[in-house]
OpenMM code with the backbone's topology and positions (N, CA, C; nanometers):
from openmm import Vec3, app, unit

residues = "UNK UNK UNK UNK UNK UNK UNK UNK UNK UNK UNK UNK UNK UNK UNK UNK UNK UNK UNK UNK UNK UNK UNK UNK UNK UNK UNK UNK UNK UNK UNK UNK UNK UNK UNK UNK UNK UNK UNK UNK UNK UNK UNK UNK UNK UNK UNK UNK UNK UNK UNK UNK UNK UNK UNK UNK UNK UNK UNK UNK UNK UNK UNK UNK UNK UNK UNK UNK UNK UNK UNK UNK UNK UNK UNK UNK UNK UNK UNK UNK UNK UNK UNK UNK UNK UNK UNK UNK UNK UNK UNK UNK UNK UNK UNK UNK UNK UNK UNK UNK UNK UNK UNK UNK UNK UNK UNK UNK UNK UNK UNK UNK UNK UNK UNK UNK UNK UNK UNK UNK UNK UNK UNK UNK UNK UNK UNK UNK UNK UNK UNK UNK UNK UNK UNK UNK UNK UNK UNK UNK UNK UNK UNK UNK UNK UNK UNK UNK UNK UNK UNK UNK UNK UNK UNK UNK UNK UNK UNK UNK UNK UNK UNK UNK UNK UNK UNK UNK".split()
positions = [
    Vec3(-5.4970, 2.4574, 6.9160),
    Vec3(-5.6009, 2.3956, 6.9942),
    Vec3(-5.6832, 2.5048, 7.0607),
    Vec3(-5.8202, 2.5171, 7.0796),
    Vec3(-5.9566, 2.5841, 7.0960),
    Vec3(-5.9158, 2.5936, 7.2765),
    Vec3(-5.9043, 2.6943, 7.3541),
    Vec3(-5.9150, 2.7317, 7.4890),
    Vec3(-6.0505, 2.7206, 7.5261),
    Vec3(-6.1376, 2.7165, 7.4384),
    Vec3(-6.2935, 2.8231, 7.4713),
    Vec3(-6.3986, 2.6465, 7.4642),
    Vec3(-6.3355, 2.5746, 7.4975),
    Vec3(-6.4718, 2.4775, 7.5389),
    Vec3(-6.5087, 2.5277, 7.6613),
    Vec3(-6.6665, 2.5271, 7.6343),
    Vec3(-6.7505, 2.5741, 7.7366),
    Vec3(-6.7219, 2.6972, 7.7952),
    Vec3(-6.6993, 2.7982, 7.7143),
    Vec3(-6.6594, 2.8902, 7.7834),
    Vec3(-6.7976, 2.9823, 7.7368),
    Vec3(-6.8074, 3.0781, 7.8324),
    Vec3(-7.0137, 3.1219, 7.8414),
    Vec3(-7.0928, 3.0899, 7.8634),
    Vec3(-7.0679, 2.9780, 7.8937),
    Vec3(-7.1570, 2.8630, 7.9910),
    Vec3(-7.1566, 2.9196, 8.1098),
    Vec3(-7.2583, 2.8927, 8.2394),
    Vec3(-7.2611, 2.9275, 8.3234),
    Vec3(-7.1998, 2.8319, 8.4038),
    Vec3(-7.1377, 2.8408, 8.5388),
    Vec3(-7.0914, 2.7466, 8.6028),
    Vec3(-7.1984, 2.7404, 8.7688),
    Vec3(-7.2483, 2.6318, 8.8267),
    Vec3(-7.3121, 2.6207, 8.9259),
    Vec3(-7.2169, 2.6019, 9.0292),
    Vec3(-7.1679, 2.7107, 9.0815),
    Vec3(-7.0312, 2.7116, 9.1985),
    Vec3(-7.1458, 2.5805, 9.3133),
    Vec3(-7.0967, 2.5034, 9.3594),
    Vec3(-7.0948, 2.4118, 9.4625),
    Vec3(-6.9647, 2.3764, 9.5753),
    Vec3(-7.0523, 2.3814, 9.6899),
    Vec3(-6.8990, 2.3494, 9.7955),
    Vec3(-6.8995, 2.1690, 9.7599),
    Vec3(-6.7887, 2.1760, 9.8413),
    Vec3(-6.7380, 2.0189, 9.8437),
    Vec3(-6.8150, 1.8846, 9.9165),
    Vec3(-6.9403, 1.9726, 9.9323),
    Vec3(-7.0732, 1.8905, 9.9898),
    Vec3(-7.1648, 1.8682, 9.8443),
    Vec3(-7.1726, 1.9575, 9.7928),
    Vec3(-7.2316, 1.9090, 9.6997),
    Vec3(-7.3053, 2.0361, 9.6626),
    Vec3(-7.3659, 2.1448, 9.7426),
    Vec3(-7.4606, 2.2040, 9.7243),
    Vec3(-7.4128, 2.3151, 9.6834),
    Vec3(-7.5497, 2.4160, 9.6438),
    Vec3(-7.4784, 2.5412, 9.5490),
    Vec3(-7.3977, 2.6257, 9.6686),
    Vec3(-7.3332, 2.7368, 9.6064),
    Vec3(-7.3195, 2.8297, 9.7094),
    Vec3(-7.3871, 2.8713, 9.8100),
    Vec3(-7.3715, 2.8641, 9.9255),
    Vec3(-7.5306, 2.8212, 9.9913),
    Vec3(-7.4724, 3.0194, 10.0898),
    Vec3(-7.4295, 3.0793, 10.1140),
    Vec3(-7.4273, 3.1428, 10.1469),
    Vec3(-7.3987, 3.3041, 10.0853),
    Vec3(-7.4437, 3.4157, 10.1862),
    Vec3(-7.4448, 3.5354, 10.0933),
    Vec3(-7.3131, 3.6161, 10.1645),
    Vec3(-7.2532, 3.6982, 10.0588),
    Vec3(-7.1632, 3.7837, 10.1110),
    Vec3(-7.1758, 3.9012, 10.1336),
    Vec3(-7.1579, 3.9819, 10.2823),
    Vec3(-7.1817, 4.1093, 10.3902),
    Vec3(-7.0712, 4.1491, 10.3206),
    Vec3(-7.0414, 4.2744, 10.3164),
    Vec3(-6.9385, 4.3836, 10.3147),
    Vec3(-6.9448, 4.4978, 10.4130),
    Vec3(-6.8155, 4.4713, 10.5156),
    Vec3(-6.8120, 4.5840, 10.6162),
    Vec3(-6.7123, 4.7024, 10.5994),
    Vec3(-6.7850, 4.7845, 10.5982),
    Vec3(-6.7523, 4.9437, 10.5470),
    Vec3(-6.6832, 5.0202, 10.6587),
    Vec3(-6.5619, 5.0179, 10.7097),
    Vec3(-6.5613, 5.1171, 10.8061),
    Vec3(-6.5444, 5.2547, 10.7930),
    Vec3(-6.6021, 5.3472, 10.8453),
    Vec3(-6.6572, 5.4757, 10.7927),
    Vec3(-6.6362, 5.5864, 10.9467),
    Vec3(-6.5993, 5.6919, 10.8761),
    Vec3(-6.5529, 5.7905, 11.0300),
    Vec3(-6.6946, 5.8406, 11.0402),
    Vec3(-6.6922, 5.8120, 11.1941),
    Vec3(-6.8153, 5.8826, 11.2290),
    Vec3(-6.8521, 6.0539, 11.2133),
    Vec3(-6.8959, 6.0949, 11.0849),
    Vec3(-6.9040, 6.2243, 11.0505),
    Vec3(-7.0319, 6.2372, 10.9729),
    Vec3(-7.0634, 6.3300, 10.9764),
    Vec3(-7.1778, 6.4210, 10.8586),
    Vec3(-7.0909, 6.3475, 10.7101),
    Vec3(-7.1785, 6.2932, 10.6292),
    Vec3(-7.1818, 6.3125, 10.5054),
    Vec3(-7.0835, 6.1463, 10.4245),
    Vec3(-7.0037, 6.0753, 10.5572),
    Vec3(-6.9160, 5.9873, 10.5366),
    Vec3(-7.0435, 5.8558, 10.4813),
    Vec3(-7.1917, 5.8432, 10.5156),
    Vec3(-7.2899, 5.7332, 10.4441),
    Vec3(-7.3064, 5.7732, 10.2895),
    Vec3(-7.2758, 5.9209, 10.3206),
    Vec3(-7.3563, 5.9407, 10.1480),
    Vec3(-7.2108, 5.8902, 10.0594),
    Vec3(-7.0996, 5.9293, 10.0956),
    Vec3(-7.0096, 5.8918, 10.0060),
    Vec3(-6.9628, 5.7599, 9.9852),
    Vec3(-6.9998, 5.6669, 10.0770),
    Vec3(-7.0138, 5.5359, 10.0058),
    Vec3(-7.1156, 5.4870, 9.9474),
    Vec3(-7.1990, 5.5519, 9.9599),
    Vec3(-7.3923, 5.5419, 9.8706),
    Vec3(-7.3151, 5.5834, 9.7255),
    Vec3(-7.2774, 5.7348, 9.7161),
    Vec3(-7.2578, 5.7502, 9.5884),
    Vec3(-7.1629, 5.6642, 9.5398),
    Vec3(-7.0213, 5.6411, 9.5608),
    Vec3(-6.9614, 5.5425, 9.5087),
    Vec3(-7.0089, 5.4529, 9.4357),
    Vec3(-7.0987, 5.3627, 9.5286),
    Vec3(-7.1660, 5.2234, 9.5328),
    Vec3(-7.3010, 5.2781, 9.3981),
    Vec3(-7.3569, 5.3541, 9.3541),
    Vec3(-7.3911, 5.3970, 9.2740),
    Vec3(-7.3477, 5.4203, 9.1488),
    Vec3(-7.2252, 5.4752, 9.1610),
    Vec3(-7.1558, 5.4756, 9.0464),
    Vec3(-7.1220, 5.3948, 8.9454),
    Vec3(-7.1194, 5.2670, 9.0522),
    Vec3(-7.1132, 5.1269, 8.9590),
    Vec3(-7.1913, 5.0411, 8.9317),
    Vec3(-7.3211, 5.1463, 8.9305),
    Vec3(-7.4774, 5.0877, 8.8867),
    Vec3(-7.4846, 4.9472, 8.9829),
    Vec3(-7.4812, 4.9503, 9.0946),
    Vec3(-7.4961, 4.8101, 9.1906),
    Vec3(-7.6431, 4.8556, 9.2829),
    Vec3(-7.6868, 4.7622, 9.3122),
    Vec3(-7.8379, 4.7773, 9.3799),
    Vec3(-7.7662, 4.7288, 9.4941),
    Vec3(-7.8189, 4.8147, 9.5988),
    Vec3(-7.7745, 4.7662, 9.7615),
    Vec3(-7.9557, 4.7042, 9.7973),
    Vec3(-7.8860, 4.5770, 9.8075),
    Vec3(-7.9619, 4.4693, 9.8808),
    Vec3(-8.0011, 4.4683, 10.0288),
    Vec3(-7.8667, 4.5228, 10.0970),
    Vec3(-7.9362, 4.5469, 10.2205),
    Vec3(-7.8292, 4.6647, 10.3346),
    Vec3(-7.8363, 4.6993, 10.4028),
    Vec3(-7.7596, 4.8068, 10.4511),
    Vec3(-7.7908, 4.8666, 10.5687),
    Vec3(-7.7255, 4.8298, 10.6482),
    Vec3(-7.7263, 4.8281, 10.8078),
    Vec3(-7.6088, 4.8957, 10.8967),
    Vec3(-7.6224, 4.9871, 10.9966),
    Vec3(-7.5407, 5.0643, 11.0438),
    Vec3(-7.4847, 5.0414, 11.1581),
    Vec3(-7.3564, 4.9979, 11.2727),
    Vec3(-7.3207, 4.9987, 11.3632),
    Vec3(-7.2154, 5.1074, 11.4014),
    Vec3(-7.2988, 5.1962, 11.4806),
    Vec3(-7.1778, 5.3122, 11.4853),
    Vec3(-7.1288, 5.3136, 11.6401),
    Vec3(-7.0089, 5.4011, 11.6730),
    Vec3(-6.9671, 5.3994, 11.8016),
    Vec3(-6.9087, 5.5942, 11.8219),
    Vec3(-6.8511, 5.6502, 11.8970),
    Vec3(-6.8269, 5.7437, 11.9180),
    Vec3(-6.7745, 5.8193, 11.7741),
    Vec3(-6.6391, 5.7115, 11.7411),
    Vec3(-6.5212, 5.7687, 11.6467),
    Vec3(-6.5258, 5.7402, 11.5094),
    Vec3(-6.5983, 5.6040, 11.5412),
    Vec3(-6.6469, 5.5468, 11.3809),
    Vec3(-6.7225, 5.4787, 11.3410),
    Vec3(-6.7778, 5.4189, 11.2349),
    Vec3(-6.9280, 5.2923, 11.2133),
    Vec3(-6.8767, 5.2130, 11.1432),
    Vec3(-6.9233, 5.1224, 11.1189),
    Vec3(-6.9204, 5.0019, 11.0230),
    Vec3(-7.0830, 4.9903, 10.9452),
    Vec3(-7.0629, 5.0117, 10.8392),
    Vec3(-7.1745, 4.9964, 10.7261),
    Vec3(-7.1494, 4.8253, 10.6711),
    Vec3(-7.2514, 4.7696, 10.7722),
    Vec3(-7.3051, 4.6188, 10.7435),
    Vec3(-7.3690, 4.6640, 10.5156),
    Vec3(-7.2909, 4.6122, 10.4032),
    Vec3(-7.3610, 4.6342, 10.2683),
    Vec3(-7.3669, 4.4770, 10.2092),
    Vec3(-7.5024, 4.4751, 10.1598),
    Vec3(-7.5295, 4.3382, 10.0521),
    Vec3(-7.5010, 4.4290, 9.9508),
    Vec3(-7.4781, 4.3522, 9.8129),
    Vec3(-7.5090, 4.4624, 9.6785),
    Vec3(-7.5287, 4.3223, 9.5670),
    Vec3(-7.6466, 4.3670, 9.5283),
    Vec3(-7.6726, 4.2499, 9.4395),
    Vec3(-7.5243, 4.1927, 9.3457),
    Vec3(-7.4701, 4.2257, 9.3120),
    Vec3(-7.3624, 4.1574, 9.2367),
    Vec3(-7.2420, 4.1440, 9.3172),
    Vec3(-7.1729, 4.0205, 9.3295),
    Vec3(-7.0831, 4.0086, 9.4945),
    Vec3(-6.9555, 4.0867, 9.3929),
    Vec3(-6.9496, 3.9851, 9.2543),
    Vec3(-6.8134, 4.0254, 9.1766),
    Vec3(-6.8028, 4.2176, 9.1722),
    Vec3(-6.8643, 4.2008, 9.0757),
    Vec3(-6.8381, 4.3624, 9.0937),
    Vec3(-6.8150, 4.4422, 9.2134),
    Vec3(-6.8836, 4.3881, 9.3259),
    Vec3(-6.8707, 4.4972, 9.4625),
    Vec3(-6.7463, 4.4795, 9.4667),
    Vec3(-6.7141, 4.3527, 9.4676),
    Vec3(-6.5704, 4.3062, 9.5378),
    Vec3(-6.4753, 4.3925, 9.4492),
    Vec3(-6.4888, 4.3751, 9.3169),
    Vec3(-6.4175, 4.4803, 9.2619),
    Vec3(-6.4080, 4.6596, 9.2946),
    Vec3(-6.5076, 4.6668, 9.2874),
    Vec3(-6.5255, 4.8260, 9.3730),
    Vec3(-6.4648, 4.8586, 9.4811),
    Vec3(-6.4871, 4.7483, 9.6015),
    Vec3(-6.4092, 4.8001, 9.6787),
    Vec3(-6.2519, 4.7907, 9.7246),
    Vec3(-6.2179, 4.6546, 9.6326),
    Vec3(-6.0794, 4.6537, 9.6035),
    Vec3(-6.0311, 4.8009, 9.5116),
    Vec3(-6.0804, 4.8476, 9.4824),
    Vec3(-6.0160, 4.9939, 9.3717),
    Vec3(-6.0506, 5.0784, 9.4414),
    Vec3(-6.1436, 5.1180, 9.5917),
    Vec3(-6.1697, 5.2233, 9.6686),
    Vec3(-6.0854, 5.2521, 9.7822),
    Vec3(-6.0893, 5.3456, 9.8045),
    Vec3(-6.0109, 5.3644, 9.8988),
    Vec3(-6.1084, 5.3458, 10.0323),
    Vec3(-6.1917, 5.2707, 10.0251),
    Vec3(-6.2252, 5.2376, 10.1839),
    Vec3(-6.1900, 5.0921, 10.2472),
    Vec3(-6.1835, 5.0904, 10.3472),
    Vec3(-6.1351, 5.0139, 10.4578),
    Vec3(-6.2366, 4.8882, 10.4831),
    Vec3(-6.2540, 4.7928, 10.4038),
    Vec3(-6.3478, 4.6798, 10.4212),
    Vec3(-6.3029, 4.5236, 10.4613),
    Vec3(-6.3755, 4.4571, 10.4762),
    Vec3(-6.3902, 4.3569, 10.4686),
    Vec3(-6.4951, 4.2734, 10.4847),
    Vec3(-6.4958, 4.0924, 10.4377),
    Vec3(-6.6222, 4.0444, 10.3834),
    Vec3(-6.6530, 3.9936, 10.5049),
    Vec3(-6.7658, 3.9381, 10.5349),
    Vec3(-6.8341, 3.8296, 10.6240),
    Vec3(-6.9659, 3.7007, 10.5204),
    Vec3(-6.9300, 3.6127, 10.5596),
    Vec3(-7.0778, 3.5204, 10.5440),
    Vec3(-7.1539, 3.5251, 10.5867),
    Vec3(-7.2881, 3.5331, 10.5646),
    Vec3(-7.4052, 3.5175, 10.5918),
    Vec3(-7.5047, 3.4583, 10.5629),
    Vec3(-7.6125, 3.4112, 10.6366),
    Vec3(-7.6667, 3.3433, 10.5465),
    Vec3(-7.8298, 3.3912, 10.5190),
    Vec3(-7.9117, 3.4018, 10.3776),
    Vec3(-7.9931, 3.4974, 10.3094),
    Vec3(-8.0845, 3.3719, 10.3691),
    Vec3(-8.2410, 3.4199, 10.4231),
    Vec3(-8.3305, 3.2948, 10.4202),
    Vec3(-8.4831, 3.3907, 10.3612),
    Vec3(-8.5309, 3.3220, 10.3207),
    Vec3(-8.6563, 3.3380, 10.2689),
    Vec3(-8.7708, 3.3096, 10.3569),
    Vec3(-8.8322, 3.4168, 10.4238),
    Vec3(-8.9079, 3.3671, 10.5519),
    Vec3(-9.0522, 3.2919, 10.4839),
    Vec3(-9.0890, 3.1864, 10.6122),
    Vec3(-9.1834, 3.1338, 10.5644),
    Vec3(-9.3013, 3.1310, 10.5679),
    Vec3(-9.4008, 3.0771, 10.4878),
    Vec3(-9.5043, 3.1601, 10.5335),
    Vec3(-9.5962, 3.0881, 10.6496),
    Vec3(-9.6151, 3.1676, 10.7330),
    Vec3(-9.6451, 3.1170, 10.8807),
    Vec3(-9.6747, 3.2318, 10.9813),
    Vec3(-9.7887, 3.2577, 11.0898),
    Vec3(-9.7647, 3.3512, 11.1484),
    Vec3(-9.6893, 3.4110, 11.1969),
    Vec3(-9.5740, 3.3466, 11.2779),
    Vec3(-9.4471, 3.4044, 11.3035),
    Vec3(-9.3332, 3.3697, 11.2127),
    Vec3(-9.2802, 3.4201, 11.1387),
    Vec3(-9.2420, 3.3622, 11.0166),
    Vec3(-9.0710, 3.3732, 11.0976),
    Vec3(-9.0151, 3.5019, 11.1486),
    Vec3(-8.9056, 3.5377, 11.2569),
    Vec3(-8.9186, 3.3870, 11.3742),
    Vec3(-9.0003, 3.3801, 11.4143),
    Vec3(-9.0092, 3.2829, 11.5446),
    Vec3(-8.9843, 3.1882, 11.4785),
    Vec3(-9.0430, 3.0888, 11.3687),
    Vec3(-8.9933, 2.9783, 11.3265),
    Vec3(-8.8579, 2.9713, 11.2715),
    Vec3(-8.7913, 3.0384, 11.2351),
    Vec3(-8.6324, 3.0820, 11.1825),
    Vec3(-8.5495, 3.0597, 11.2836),
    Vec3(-8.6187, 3.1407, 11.3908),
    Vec3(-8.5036, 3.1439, 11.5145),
    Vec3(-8.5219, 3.0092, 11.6014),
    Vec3(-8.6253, 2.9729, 11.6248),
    Vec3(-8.7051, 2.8786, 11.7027),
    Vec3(-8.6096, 2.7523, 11.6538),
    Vec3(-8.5712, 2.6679, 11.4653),
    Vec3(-8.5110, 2.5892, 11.4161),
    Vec3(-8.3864, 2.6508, 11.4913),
    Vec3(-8.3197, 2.7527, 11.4439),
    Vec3(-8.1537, 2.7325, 11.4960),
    Vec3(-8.1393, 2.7337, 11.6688),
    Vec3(-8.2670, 2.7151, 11.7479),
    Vec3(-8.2309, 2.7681, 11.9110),
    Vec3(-8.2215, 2.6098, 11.8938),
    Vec3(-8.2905, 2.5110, 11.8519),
    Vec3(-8.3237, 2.3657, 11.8690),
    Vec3(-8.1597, 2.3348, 11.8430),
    Vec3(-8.1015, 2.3910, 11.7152),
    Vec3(-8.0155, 2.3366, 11.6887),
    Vec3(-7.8596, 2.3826, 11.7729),
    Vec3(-7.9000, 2.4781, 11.8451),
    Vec3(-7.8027, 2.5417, 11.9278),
    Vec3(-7.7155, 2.6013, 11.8287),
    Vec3(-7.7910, 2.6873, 11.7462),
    Vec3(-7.6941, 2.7986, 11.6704),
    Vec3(-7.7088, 2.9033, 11.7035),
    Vec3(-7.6146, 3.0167, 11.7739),
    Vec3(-7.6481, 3.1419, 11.8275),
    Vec3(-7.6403, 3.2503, 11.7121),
    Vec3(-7.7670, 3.3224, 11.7313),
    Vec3(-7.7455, 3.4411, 11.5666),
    Vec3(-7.6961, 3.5548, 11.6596),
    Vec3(-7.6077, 3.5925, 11.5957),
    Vec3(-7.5407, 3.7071, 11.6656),
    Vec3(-7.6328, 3.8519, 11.5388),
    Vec3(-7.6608, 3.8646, 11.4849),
    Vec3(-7.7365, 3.9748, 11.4471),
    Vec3(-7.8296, 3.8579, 11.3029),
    Vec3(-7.9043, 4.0060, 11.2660),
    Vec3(-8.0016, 3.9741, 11.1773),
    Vec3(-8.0601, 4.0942, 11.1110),
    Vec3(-8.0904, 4.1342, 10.9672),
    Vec3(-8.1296, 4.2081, 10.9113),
    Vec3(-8.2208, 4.2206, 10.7809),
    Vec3(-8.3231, 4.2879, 10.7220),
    Vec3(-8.4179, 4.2460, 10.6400),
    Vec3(-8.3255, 4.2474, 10.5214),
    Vec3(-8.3822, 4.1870, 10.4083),
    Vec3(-8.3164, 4.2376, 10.2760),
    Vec3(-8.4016, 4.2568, 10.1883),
    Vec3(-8.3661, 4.3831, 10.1003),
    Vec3(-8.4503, 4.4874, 10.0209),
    Vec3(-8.4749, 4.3630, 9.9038),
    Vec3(-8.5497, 4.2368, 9.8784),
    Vec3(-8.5396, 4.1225, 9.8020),
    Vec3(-8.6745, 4.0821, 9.8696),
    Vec3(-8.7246, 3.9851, 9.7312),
    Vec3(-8.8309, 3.9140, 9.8042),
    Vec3(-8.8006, 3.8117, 9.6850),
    Vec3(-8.8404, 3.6877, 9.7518),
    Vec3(-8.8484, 3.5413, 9.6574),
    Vec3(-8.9953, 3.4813, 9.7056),
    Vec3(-9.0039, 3.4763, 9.5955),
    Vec3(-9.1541, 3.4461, 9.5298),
    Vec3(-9.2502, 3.4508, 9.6315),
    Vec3(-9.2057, 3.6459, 9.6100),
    Vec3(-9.3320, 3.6838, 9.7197),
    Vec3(-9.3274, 3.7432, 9.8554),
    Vec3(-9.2172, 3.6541, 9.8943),
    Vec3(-9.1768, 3.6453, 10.0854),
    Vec3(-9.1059, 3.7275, 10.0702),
    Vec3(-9.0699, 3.7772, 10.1849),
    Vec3(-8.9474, 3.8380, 10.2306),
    Vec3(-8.8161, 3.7571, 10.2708),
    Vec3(-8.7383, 3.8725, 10.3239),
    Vec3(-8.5854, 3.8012, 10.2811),
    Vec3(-8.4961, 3.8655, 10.3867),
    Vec3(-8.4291, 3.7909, 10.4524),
    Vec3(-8.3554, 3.8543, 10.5843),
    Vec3(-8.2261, 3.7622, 10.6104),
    Vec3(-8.0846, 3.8340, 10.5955),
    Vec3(-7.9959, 3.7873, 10.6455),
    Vec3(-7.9723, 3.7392, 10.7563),
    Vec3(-7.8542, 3.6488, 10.7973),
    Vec3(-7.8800, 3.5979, 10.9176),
    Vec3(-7.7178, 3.5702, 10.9658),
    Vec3(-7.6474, 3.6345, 11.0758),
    Vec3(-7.4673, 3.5967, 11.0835),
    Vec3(-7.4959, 3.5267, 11.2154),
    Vec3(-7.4813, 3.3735, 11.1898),
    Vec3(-7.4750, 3.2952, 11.3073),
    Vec3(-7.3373, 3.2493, 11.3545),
    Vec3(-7.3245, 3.1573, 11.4600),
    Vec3(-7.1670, 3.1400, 11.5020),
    Vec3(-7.1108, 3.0169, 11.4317),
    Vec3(-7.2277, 2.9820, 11.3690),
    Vec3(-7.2144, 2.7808, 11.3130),
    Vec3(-7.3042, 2.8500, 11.1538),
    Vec3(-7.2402, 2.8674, 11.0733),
    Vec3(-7.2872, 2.8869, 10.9311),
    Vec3(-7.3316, 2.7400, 10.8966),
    Vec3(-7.2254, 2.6387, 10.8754),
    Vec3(-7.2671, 2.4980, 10.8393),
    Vec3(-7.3775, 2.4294, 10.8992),
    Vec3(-7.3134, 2.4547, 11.0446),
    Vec3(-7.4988, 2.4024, 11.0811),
    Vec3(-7.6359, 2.4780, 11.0528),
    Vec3(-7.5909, 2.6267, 11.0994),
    Vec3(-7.7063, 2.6834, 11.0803),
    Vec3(-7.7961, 2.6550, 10.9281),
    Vec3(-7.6910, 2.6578, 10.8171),
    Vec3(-7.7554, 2.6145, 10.6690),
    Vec3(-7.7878, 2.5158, 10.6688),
    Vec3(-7.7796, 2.3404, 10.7433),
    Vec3(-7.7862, 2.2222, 10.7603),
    Vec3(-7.9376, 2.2644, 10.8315),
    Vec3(-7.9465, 2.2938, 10.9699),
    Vec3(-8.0528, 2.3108, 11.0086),
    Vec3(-8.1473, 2.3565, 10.9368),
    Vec3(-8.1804, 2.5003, 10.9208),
    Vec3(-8.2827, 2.5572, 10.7755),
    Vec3(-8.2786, 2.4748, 10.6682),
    Vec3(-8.2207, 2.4589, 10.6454),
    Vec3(-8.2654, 2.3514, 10.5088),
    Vec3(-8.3448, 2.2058, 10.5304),
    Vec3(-8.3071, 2.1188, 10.6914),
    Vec3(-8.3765, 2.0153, 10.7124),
    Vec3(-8.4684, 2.0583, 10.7928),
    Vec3(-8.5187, 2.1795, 10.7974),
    Vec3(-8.6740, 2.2493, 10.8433),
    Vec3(-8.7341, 2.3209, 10.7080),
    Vec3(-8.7165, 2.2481, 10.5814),
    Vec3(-8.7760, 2.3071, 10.4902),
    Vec3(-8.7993, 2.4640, 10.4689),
    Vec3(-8.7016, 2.5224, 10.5316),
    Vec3(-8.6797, 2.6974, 10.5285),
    Vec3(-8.6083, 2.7553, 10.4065),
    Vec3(-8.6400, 2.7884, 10.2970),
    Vec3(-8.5280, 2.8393, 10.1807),
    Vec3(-8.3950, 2.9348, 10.2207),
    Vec3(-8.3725, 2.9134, 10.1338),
    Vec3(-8.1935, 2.9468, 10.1745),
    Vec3(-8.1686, 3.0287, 10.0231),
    Vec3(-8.1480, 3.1766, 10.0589),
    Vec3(-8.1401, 3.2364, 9.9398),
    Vec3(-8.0154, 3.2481, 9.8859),
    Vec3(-7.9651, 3.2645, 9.7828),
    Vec3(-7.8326, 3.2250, 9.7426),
    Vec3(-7.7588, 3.3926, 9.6534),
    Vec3(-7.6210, 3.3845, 9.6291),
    Vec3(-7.5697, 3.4888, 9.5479),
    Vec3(-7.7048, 3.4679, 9.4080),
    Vec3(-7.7051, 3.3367, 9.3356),
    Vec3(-7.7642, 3.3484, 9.2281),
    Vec3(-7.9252, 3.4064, 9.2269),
    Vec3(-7.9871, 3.4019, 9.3378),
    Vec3(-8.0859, 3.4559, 9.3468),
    Vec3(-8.1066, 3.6060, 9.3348),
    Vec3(-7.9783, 3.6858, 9.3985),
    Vec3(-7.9764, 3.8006, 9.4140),
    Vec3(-7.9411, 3.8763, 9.2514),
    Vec3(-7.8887, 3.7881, 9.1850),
    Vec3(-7.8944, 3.8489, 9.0052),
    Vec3(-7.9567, 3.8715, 9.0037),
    Vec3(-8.1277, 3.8102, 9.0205),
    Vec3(-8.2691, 3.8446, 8.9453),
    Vec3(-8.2707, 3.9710, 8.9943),
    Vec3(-8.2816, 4.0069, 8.8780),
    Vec3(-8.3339, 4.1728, 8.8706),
    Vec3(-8.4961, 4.2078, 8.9153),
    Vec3(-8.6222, 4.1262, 8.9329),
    Vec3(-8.7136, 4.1628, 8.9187),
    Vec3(-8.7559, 4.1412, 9.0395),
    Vec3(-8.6579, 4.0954, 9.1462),
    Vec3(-8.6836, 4.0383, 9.2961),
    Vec3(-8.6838, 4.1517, 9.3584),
    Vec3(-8.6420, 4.3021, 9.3700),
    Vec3(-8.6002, 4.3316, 9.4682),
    Vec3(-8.7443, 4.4777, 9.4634),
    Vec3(-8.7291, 4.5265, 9.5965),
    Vec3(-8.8219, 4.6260, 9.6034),
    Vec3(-8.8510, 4.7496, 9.5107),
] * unit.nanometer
topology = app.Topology()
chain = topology.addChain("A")
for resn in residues:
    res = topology.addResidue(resn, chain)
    for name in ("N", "CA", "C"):
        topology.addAtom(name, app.Element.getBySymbol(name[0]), res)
């Protein structure tokens, strides 16, 4: 008997709501605060032909945390399971700003209504059709994606970040 029905088919991952993967995955890098400790996770992360999507720094006396998107979640995840650095993931969620004079103010303006607090926020090296593109780590992911979405705000997804022809 044949294992391989439908197999190469693509699968449309959906949560148990119904909708696609509605969120993007952060990778936090912790890194000794030294000369030369960014470039060696740059090169790494190079090595395995991955495009960094977005990449943001929180450092303190002794050490930093390298906030990394990388267009392909599988592979990163693989990378950094086989590296010897010290990570772990976070959710986030990717939005596609809109077009509007304050395109930031209407983003934040929907989740203050909805009483979602964003504890940070960062651009991403991506644009969908056109716009720009900025992560977002709030304290209420579900709502916060519930909210943006019933304010007609796009919600950028892992599958978006495949397209190769999106990014800067």
């Amino acid at each position: 008997m044949s294992m391989d029905f439908g197999e190469g088919l693509p699968i449309d991952p959906q949560t148990m709501h119904g909708r696609r993967w509605p969120t993007l995955r952060q990778f936090n890098v912790f890194l000794e605060n030294k000369v030369g400790a960014l470039h060696d996770l740059l090169r790494h992360i190079e090595r395995w032909d991955l495009k960094i999507v977005a990449l943001t720094l929180v450092d303190s006396v002794e050490s930093a945390v390298a906030r990394v998107m990388l267009d392909n979640y599988d592979r990163a995840r693989e990378l950094f399971e086989l590296s010897e650095f010290t990570v772990f993931e976070t959710d986030v969620i990717g939005v596609e700003l809109p077009s509007s004079q304050q395109p930031y103010v209407q983003v934040c303006l929907a989740l203050l209504q909805a009483e979602v607090n964003v504890y940070y926020t960062y651009p991403l090296l991506f644009r969908c059709k056109g716009h720009a593109a900025i992560a977002l780590y709030v304290d209420d992911i579900d709502q916060g994606l519930r909210t943006l979405e019933e304010k007609d705000i796009n919600i950028i997804t892992e599958n978006d970040l495949l397209d190769d022809d999106s990014f800067f």
